[in-house]
Each structure stands twice: as structure tokens, then as C-alpha cells.
GUGUPA-135499 format. One record per residue (C-alpha): residue in three letters; residue number from 1; y, x, z. Coordinates in pm, whole numbers, plus 50000, padded with zeros to 5 digits. Each point is the difference from the previous one (the first is absolute). Layout:
BEGIN
> ALA / NUM / Y / X / Z
...
//
This chain:
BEGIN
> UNK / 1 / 15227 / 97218 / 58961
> UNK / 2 / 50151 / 50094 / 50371
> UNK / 3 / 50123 / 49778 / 50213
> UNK / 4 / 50219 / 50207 / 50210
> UNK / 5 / 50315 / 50187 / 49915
> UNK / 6 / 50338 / 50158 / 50184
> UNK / 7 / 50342 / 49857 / 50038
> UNK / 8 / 50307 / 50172 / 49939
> UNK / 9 / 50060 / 50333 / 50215
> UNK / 10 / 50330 / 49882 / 50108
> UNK / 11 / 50233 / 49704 / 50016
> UNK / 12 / 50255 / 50165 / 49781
> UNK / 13 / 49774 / 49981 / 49687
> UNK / 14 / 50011 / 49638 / 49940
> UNK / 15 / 50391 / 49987 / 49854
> UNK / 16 / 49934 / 50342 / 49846
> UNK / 17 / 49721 / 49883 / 49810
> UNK / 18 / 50017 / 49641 / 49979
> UNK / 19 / 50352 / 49930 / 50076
> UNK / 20 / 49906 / 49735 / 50303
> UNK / 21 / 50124 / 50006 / 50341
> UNK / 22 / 49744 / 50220 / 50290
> UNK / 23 / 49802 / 49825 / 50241
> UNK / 24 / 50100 / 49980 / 50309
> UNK / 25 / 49734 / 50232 / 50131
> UNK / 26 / 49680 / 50154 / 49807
> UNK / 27 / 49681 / 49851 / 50038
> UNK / 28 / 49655 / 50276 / 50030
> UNK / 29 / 49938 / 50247 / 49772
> UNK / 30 / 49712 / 49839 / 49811
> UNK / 31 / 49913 / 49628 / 49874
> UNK / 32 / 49684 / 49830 / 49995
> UNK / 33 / 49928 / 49620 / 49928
> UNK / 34 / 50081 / 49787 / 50315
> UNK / 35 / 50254 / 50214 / 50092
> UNK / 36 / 50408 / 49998 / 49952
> UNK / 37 / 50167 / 50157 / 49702
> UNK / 38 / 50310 / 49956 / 49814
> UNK / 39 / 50057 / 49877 / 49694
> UNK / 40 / 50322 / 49936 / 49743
> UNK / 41 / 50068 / 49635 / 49846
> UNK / 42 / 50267 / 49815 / 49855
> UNK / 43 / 50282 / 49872 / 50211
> UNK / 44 / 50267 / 49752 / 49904
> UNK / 45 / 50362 / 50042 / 50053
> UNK / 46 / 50188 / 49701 / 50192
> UNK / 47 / 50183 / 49970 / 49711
> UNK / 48 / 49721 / 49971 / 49754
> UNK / 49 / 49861 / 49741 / 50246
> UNK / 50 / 50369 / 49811 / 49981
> UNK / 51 / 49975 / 50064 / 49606
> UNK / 52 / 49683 / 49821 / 50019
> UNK / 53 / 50135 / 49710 / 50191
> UNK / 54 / 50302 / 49937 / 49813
> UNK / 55 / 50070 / 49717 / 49733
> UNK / 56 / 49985 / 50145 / 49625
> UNK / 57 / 50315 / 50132 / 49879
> UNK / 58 / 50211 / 49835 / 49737
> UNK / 59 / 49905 / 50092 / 49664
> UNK / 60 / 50320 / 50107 / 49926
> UNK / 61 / 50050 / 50239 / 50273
> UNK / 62 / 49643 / 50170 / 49923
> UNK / 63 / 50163 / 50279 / 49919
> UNK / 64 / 50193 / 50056 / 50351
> UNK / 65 / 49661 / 49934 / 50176
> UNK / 66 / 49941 / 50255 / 50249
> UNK / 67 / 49692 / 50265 / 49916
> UNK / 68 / 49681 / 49973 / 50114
> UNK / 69 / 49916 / 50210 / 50288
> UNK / 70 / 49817 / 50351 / 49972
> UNK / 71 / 49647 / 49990 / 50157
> UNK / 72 / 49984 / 50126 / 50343
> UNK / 73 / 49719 / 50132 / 50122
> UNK / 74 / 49929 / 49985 / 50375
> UNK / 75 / 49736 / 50142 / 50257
> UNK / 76 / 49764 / 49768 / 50154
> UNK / 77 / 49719 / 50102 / 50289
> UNK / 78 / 49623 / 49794 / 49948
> UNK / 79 / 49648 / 50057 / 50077
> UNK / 80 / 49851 / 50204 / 49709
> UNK / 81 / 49709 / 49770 / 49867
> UNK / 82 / 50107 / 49709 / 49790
> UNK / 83 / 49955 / 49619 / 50223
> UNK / 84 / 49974 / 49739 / 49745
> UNK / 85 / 50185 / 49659 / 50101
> UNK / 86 / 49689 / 49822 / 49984
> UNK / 87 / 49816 / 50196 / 50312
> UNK / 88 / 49949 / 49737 / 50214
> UNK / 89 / 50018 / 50205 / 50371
> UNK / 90 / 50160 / 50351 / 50100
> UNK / 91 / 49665 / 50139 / 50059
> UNK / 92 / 49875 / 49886 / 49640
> UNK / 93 / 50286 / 50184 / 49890
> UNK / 94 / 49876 / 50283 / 50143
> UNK / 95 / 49727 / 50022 / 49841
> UNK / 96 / 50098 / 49955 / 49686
> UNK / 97 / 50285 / 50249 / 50009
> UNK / 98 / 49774 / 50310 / 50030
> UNK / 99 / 49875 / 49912 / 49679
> UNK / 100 / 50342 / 49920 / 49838
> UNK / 101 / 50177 / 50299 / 50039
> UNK / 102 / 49903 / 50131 / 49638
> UNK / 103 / 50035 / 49828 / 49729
> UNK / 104 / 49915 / 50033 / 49598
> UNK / 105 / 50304 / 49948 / 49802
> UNK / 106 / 49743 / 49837 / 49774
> UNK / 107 / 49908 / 49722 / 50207
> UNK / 108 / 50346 / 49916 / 50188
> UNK / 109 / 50065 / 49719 / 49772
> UNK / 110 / 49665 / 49838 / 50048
> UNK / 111 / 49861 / 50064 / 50343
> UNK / 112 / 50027 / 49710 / 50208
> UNK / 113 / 50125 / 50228 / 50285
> UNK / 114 / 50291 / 50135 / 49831
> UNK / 115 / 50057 / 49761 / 49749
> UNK / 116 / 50288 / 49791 / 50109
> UNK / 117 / 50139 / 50302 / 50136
> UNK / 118 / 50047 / 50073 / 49610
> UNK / 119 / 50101 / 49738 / 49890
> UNK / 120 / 50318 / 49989 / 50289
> UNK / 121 / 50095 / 50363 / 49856
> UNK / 122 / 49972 / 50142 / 50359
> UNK / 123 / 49966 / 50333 / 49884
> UNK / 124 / 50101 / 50286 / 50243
> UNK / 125 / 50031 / 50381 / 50022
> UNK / 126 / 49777 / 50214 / 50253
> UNK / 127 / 50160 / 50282 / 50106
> UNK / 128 / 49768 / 50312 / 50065
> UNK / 129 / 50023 / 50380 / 50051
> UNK / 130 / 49617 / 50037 / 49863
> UNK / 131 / 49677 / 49825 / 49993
> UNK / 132 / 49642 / 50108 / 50119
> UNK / 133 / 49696 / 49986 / 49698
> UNK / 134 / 49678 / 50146 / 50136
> UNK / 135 / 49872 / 50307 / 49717
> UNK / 136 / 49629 / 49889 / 49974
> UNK / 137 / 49888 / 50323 / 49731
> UNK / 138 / 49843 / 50227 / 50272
> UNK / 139 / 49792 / 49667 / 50119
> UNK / 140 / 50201 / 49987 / 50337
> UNK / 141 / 50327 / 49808 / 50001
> UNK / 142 / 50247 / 50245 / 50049
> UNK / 143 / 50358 / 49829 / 50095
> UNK / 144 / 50280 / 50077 / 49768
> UNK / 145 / 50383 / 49954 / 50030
> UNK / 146 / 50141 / 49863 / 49619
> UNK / 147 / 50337 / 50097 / 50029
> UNK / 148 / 50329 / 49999 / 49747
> UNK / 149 / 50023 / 50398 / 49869
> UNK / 150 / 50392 / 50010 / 50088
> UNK / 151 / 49901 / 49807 / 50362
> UNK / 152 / 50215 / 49733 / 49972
> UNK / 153 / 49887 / 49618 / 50119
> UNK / 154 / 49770 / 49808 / 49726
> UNK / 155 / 50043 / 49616 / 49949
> UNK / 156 / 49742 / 49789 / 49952
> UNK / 157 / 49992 / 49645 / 49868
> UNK / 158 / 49824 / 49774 / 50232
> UNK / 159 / 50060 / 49579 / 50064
> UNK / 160 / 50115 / 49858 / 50303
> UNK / 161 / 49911 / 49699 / 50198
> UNK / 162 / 50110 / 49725 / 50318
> UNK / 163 / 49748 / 49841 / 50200
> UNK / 164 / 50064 / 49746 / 50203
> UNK / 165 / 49833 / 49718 / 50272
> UNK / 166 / 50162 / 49888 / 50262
> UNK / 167 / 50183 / 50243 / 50205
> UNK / 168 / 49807 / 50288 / 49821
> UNK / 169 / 50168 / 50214 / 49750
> UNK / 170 / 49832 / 50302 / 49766
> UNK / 171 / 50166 / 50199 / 49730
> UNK / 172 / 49767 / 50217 / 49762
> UNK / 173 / 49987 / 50189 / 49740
> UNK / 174 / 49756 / 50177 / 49788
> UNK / 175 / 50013 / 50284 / 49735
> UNK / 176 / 49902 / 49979 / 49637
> UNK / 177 / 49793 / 50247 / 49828
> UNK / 178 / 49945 / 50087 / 49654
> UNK / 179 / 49679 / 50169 / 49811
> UNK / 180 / 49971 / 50368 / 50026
> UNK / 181 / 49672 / 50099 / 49777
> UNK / 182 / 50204 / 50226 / 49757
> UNK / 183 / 50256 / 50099 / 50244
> UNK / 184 / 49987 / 50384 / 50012
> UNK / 185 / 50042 / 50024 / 50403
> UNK / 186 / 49895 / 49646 / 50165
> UNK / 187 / 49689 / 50001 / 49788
> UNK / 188 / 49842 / 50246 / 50258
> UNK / 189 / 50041 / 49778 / 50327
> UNK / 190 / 49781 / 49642 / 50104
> UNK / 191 / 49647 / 50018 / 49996
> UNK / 192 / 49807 / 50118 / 49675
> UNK / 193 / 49850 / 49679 / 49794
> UNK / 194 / 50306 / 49809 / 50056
> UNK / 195 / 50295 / 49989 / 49834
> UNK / 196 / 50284 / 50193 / 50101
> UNK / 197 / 50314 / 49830 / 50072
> UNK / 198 / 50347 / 50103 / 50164
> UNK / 199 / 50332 / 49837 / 50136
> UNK / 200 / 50237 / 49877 / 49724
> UNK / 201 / 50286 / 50245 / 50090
> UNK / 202 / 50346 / 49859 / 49853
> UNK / 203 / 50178 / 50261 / 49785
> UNK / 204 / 50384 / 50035 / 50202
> UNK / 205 / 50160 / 49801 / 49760
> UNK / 206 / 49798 / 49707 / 50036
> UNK / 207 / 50048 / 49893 / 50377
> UNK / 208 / 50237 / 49709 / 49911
> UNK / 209 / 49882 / 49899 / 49683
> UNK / 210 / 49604 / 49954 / 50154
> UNK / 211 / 50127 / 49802 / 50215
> UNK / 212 / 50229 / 49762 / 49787
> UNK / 213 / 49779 / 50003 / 49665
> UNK / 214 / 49859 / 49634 / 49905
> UNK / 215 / 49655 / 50010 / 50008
> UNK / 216 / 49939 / 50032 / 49655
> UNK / 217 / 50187 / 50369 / 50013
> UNK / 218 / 49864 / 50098 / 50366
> UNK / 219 / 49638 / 50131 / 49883
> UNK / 220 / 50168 / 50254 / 49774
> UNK / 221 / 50076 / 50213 / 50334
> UNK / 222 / 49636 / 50016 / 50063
> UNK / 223 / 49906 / 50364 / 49852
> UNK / 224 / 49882 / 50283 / 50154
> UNK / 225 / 50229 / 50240 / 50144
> UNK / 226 / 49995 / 50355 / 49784
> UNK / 227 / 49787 / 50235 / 50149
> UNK / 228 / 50207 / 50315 / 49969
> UNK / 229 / 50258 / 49831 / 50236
> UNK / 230 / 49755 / 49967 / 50265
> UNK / 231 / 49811 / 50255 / 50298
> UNK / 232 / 49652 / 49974 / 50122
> UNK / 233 / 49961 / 50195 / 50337
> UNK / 234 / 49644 / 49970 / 50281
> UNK / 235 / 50147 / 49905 / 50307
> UNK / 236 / 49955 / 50275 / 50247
> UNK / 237 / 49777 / 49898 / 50310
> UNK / 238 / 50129 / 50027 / 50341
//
């Protein structure tokens, strides 16, 4: 599937739809891998962190124990185009991005890029306006915006990832996908012969609990988005 897709129209959009604070200032239009994009991941409270800290609580107080604190969900900025923590140099990781900005729900468990990614449960959010699938039935790829019918932001599960050597720092991320063969829209774009696949969108609801589920739960977010709730459009040339 595409690699490339638009960020949210306007800053304003991220508490409406997600509930998160806006960033600071917008980044382009469109995202390709290599390049900056924003993404949504768990965030710990300073007093979940002191919860974590503290000594157990007498058994007979239990009861009093304080609650354990909501998820909160906060906006991060990374390079889209995961960077395993086993790339050995920036430039390696480079490379390797480009080619770890997709990847199969199927095999997120197992690959040795994104594997310990997994396993750590950092799971994120993408937030995106629309993404671009190329409509390969007239034998010419013919760009096409997939949008949300009511135009509201999508989110899309993705994992996140830190690497680090010496004074150099990358965050990434990279989207998951999910098979679209029998999906009545999505099962017109890619190129013909190979199987058709799309961006796991996250149903509304879901935001939080993606992103706290163990891991055996997790994979039961990774359907295919209903067809009738989404719009197909070429994109115009300039």
C-alpha cells in the first residue's frame, strides 16, 4: 500500500478528535517515510509515576488506596519509518526506515525489526486527514485521496520507537496495515497480482484501549475499517 498520507488540516482537531493537547505549530501538509509526523502514545501522570515508586500499602487500608490513574494519551513528533534499536549508525537507519514505514499486522510479532517493539507495548496512534492509494484498473496509477465520508481525522495504529548512540537521538514510528482482498473499496488500489492491503484505522472508541490492551487483546483492533464509512477521490493535478 501507499506510503504517503496528510496530517490534520488544523491544530484545533487534535483535542476535538483525540482529546490531546495541539502542537505547537503544524508540520507540511503531506508525510512520507524519512520525514516528521506526529503521532499519539501513552503518557504517565507524575502521580502514577509516584504510585509506582511508593512502598505497598497496608493490607488493611487496601480499600482507602487511591485509584489508578486514567490513561493519558499524549502527542509525540518522530521520523515516520520505524529505526529498530539494533541499527548500528544513523545512516543505516536510514536506510532501513524507508522500508519500515508499513507494516503487516501479521508479522509485527515476529519480524525482527519490529519485534521488541511488540513485545514493550509501544503502540501509538497516527493521526491523519486521508491517505494516498494509487487506482491501478485503467493500467496507469492514478493517485487517490481515501478519506473518512463525514471528513473527520482517522487514527491509525502504528508502534513507536527510541534510538539512541552517543549524542544521537531518533524517534519513529510506523503504521500497521491489515488485509484488504474482500474489502469492498480498498480492494481496488496497489498493484494487480498482489494483495491488497490498507491502514488499520481504529474505530473512535478504541484510541485508549489500543493503546493500553495486553498483548494478548491488542490484535483484536486489527480489522479493516467498513467501507461505507470511507471516500475514494483522484487527486486533481496541478
Amino acid at each position: 500500500m501507499s506510503t504517503q498520507y496528510e496530517c490534520l488540516k488544523s491544530s484545533d482537531l487534535y483535542a476535538e478528535a483525540f482529546g490531546i493537547a495541539p502542537p505547537a505549530a503544524l508540520l507540511g501538509k503531506e508525510v512520507w517515510p524519512r520525514q516528521p509526523g506526529f503521532f499519539i502514545r501513552k503518557a504517565m501522570l507524575e502521580a502514577e509515576q509516584a504510585q509506582l515508586s511508593a512502598p505497598e500499602p497496608d493490607v488493611e487500608h487496601a480499600a482507602d488506596a487511591a485509584p489508578t490513574p486514567a490513561l493519558v494519551m499524549a502527542l509525540a513528533q518522530g521520523q515516520f519509518g520505524l529505526v529498530p534499536t539494533w541499527v548500528k549508525s544513523a545512516s543505516d537507519a536510514k536506510l532501513r526506515s524507508t522500508k519500515l514505514a508499513v507494516t503487516r499486522y501479521e508479522t509485527m510479532s515476529t519480524a525482527t525489526a519490529t519485534r521488541e517493539t511488540w513485545l514493550k507495548g509501544q503502540r501509538c496512534i497516527i493521526p491523519m486527514q486521508a491517505f494516498l492509494e494509487d487506482d491501478w484498473r485503467s493500467r496507469k496509477a492514478v493517485p487517490t485521496r481515501i478519506a473518512r465520508v463525514d471528513g473527520k481525522p482517522m487514527g491509525v495504529a502504528g508502534l513507536w520507537e527510541r534510538w539512541s548512540q552517543g549524542d544521537e537521538d531518533i524517534i519513529s514510528f510506523t503504521l500497521l496495515t491489515v488485509n484488504a482482498n474482500s474489502h469492498a473499496l480498498m480492494n481496488r488500489y496497489g498493484q494487480n497480482g498482489n494483495e491488497k492491503r490498507m491502514p488499520a484505522i481504529l474505530n473512535e472508541g478504541a484510541y485508549g484501549a489500543w493503546l493500553s490492551a495486553p498483548l494478548d487483546k491488542a490484535r483484536e483492533f486489527m480489522r479493516a475499517y467498513p467501507a461505507h464509512l470511507l471516500l475514494a477521490n483522484p487527486v486533481q493535478k496541478k
